[in-house]
C-alpha positions as CSV (number, residue, x, y, z in Angstrom):
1,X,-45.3,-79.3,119.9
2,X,-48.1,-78.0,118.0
3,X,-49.8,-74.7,119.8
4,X,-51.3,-72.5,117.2
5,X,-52.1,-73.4,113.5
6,X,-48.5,-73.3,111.4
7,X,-47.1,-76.5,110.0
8,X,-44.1,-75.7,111.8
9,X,-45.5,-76.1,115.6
10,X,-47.0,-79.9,114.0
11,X,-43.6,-80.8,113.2
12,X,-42.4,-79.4,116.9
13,X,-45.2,-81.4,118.6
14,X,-44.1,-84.8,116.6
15,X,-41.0,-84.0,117.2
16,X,-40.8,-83.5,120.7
17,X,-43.6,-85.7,121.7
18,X,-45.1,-88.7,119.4
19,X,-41.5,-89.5,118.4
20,X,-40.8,-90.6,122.4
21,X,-43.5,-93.4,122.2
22,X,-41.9,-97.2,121.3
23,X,-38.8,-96.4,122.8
24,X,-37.0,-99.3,124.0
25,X,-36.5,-100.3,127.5
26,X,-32.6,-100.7,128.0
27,X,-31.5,-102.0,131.9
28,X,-28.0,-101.2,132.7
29,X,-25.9,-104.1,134.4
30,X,-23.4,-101.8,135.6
31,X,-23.1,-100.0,138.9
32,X,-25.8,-100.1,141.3
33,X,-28.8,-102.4,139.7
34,X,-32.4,-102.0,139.7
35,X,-32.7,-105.1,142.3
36,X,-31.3,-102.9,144.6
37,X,-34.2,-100.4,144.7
38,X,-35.6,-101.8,148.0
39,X,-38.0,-98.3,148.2
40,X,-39.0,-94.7,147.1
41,X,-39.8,-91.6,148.7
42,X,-42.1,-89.7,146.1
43,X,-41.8,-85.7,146.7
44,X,-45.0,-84.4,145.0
45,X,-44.5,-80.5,144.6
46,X,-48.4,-79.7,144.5
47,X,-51.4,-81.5,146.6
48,X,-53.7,-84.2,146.7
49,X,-55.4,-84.5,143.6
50,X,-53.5,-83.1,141.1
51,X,-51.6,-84.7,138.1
52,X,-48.1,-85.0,140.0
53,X,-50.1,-86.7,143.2
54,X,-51.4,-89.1,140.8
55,X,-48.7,-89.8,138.5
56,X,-46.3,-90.2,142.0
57,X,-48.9,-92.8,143.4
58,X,-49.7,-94.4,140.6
59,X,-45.9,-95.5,140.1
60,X,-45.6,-96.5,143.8
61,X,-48.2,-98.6,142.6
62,X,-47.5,-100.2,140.0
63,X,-43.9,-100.9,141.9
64,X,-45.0,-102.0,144.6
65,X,-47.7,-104.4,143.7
66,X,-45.8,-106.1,140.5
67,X,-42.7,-106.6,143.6
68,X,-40.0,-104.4,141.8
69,X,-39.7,-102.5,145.1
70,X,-40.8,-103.4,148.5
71,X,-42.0,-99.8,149.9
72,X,-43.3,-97.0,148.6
73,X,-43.5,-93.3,150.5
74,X,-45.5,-90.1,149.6
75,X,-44.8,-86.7,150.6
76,X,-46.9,-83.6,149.6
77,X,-45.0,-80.0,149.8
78,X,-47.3,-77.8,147.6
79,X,-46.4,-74.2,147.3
80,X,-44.6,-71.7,145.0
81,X,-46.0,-72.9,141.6
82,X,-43.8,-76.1,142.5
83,X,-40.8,-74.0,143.6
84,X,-41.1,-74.8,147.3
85,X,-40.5,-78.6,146.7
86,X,-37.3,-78.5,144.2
87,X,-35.6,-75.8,146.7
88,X,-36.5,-78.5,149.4
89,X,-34.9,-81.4,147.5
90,X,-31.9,-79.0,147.0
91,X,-31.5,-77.7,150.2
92,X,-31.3,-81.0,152.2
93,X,-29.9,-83.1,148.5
94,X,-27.3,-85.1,151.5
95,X,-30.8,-86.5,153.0
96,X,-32.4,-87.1,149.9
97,X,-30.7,-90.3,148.2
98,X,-33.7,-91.8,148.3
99,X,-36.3,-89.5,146.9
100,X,-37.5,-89.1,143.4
101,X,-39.7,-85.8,143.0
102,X,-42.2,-86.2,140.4
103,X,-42.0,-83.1,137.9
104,X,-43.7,-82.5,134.2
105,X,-43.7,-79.4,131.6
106,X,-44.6,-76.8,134.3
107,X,-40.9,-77.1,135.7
108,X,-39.8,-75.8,132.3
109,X,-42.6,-73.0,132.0
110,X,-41.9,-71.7,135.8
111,X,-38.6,-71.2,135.2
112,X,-38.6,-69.1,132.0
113,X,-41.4,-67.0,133.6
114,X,-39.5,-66.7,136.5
115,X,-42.0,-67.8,139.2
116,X,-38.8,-69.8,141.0
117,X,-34.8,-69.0,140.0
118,X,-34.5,-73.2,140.1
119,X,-34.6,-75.5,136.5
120,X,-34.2,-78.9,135.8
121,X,-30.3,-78.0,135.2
122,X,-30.2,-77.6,139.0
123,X,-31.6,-81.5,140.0
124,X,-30.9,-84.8,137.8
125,X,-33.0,-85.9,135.5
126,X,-34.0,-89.4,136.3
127,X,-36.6,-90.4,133.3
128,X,-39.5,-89.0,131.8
129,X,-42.0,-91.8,131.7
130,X,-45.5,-90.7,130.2
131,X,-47.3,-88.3,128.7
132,X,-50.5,-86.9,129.6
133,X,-53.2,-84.9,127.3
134,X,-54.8,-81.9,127.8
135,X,-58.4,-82.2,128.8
136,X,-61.6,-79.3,128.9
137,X,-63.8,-80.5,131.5
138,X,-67.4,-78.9,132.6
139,X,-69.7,-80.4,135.4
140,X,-72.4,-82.8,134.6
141,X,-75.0,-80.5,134.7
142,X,-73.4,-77.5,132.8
143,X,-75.1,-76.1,130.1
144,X,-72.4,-76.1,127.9
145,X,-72.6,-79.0,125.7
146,X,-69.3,-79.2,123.2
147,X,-66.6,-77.4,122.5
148,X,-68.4,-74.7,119.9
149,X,-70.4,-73.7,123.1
150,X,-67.1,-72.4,124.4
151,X,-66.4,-70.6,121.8
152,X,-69.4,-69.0,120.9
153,X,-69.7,-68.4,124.9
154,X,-66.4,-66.6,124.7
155,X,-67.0,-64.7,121.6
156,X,-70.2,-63.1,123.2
157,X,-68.2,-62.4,126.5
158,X,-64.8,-63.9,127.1
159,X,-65.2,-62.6,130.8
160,X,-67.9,-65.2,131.6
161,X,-66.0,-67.8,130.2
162,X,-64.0,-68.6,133.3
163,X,-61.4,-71.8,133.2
164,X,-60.3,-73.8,136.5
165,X,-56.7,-74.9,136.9
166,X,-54.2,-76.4,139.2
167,X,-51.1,-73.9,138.6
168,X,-50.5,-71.0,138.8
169,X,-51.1,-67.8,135.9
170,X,-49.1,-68.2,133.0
171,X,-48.3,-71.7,133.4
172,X,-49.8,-74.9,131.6
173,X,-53.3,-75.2,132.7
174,X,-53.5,-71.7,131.6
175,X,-50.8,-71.8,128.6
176,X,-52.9,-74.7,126.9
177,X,-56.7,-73.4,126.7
178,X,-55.2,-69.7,125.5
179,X,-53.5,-71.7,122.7
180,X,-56.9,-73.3,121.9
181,X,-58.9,-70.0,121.9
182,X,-55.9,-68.3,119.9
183,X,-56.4,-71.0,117.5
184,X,-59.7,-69.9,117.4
185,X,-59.1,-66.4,115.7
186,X,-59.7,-65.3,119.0
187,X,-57.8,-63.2,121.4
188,X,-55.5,-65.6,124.1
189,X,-54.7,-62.8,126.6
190,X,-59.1,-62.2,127.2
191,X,-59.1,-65.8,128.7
192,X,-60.3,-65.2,132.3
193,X,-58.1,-68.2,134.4
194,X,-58.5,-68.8,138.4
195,X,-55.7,-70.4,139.4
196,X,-55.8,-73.1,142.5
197,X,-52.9,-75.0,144.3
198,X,-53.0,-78.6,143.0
199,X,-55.7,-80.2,140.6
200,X,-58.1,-81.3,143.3
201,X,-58.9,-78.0,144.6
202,X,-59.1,-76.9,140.6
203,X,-61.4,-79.7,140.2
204,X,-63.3,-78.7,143.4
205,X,-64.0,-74.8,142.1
206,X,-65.3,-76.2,138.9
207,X,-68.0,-78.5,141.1
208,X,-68.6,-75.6,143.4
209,X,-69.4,-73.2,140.4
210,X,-66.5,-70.7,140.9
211,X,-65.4,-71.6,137.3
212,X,-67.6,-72.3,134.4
213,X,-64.4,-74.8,132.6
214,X,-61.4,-76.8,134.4
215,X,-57.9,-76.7,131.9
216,X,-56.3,-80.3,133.3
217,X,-54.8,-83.4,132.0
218,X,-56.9,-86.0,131.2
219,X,-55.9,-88.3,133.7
220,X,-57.3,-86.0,136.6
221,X,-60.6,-86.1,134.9
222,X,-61.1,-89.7,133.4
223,X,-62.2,-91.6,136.5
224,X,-65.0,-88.3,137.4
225,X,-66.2,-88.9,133.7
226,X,-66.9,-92.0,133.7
227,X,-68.9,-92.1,136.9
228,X,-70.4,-89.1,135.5
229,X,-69.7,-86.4,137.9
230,X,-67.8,-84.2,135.3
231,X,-68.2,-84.5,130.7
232,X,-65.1,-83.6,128.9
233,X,-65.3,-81.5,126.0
234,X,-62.5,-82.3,124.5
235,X,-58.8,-83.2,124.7
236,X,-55.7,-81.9,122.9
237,X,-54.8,-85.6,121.3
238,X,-53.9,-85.7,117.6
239,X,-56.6,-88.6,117.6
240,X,-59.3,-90.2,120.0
241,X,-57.7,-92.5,122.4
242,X,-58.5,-96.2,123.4
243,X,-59.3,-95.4,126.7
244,X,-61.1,-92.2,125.9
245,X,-63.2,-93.4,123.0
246,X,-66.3,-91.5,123.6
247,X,-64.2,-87.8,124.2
248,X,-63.5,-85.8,121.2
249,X,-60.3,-83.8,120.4
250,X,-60.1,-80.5,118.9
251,X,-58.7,-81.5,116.1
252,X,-61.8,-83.2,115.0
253,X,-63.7,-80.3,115.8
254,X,-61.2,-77.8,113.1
255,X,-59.4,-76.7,115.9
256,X,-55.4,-77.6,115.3
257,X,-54.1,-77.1,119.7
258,X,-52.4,-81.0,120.2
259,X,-50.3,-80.7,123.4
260,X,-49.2,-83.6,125.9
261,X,-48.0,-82.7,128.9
262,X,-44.6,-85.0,129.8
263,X,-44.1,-85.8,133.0
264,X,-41.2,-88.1,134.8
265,X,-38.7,-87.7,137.6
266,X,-35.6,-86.2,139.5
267,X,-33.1,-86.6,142.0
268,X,-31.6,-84.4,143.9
269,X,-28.0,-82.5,143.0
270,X,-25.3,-85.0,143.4
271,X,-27.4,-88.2,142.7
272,X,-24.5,-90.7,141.3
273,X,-25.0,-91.9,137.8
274,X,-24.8,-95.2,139.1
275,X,-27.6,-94.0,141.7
276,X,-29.7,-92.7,138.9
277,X,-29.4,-95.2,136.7
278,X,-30.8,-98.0,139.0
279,X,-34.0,-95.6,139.5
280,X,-34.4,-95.5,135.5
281,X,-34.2,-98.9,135.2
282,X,-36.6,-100.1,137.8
283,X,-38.9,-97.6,136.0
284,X,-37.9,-99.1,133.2
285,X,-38.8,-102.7,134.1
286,X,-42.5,-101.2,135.7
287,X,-43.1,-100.6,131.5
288,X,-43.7,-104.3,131.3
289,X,-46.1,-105.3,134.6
290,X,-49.3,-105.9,134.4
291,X,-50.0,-103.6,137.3
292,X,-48.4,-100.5,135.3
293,X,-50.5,-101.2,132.4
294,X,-53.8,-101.1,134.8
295,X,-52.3,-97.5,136.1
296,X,-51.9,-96.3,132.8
297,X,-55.3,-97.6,131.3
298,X,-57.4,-95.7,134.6
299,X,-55.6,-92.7,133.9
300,X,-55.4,-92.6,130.2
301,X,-51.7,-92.0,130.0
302,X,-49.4,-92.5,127.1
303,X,-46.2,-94.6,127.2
304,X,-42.7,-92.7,127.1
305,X,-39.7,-93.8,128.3
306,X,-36.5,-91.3,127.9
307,X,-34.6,-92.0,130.9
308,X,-31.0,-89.9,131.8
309,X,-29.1,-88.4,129.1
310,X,-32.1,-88.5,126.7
311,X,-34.2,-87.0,129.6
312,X,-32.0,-84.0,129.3
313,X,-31.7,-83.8,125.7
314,X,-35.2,-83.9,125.8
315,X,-35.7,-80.8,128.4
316,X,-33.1,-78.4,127.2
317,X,-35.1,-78.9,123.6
318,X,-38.5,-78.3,125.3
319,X,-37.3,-75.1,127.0
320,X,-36.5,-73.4,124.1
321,X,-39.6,-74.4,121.9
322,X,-41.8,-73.4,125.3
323,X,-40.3,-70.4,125.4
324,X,-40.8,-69.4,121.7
325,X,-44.3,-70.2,122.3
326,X,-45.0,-68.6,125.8
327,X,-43.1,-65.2,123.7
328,X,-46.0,-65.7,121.0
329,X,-48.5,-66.1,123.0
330,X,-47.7,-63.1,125.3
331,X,-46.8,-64.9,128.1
332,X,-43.0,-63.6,128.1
């Protein structure tokens, strides 16, 4: 994961990123199969709006429509950076055999900062399925016009300069434009971040004027761009993206940040391997509809596939190069 300007955070990013894409979709003929995924209950840990809602929709979607499962069930529980919904899932995991929660890099970052005693070690690890880039959004209107403008904005005063995000302080809307700005020569811990419950409510103090700049994932801003009620700066993509052609990255602009957020899905505790094997492979399957590959274009996600034991491989290495970089970016 690349975060500041050293070759070595490059190699992280490829590492623990780019190298997911292409993997092969494997289905599993043993134990329970993915036929037998009749429905999903989707436990979203933040509200409407946000990148979890949409991710956790968007694959009832896809499922749904392309006939891999016959039902699919939505249930919000924002609160606690997140925390409130995995103690849920834990705390009732006998009722829960039939809920996947939707997660992503924030359940890694709350809980080396601490904002909820729970990690991934405490659920199983189902499959992480796509990736999800950065984006800098402003409203349609705004008078800032590129990227430099935020810059040269926050070099004259970094207090007026105020970013939008759906999590809470110190976490990944926040952790992503500090890395841009320190990238920038310039000083991560002046960033001025207002915090809101959920990217919809982010999105909605950015159109209200409360913030001057919304940190998101691209995927919670593409659809408002193109019917141009929000421009997007820029995104944290190592190149310009086919269904992002006309949005720059920061990289063409001198500026090294790439980040993609991961996001994917658990079980609860106690979820039989058999059990969560069947989910992976179902989501597995989805890869190759028609009706996924319409979800992923409108959202401009990336492909990734790493479902169980490579799902945890995969976390456990995440944690420790998040942390190294939450420690050098002050945020430990």
């Amino acid at each position: 994961m690349q975060l500041s300007n050293n070759t070595s955070r490059r190699t992280l990013l490829k590492t623990a990123f780019c190298a997911t894409l292409g993997l092969s979709l494997s289905i599993s003929a043993a134990g329970i199969r993915a036929a037998d995924i009749e429905s999903i209950h989707f436990l979203i840990p933040g509200g409407a709006g946000g990148g979890w809602d949409g991710t956790a929709r968007g694959t009832g979607e896809a499922l749904t429509k392309s006939g891999l499962i016959e039902k699919a069930s939505y249930q919000n529980l924002s609160g606690g950076g997140g925390g409130k919904a995995i103690a849920h899932i834990i705390e009732t995991a006998a009722q829960q055999k039939g809920t996947l929660m939707v997660n992503s890099t924030p359940i890694v970052v709350r809980s080396l900062t601490g904002v909820f005693p729970q990690s991934f070690r405490d659920l199983t690890p189902v499959a992480g399925t796509i990736a999800d880039y950065g984006a800098f959004v402003v409203r349609s209107d705004s008078p800032i016009q590129s990227w430099k403008d935020v810059v040269a904005g926050f070099k004259s005063n970094p207090r007026k300069m105020k970013f939008a995000g759906g999590s809470a302080k110190g976490s990944l809307d926040h952790l992503v434009p500090a890395a841009a700005i320190k990238a920038e020569g310039l000083d991560p811990k002046s960033l001025r971040y207002i915090p809101y419950d959920a990217g919809g409510k982010a999105m909605a103090g950015l159109l209200s004027g409360e913030a001057q700049l919304l940190s998101t994932g691209l995927g919670e801003a593409l659809e408002m761009s193109k019917a141009g009620q929000v421009r997007i700066l820029a995104i944290t993509a190592p190149e310009r993206l086919k269904d992002a052609p006309d949005v720059p990255t920061l990289v063409e602009m001198g500026n090294p940040t790439v980040f993609a957020n991961w996001r994917g899905f658990f079980g609860a505790p106690g979820l039989s391997k058999a059990e969560a094997q069947a989910y992976a492979d179902v989501l597995g399957k989805m890869y190759k509809t028609p009706e996924w590959e319409t979800v992923r274009a409108r959202n401009g996600w990336v492909n990734v596939y790493k479902p169980g034991a490579e799902f945890y491989s995969f976390l456990e290495e995440q944690e420790k190069q998040v942390g190294d970089l939450m420690r050098e970016l002050g945020f430990l």
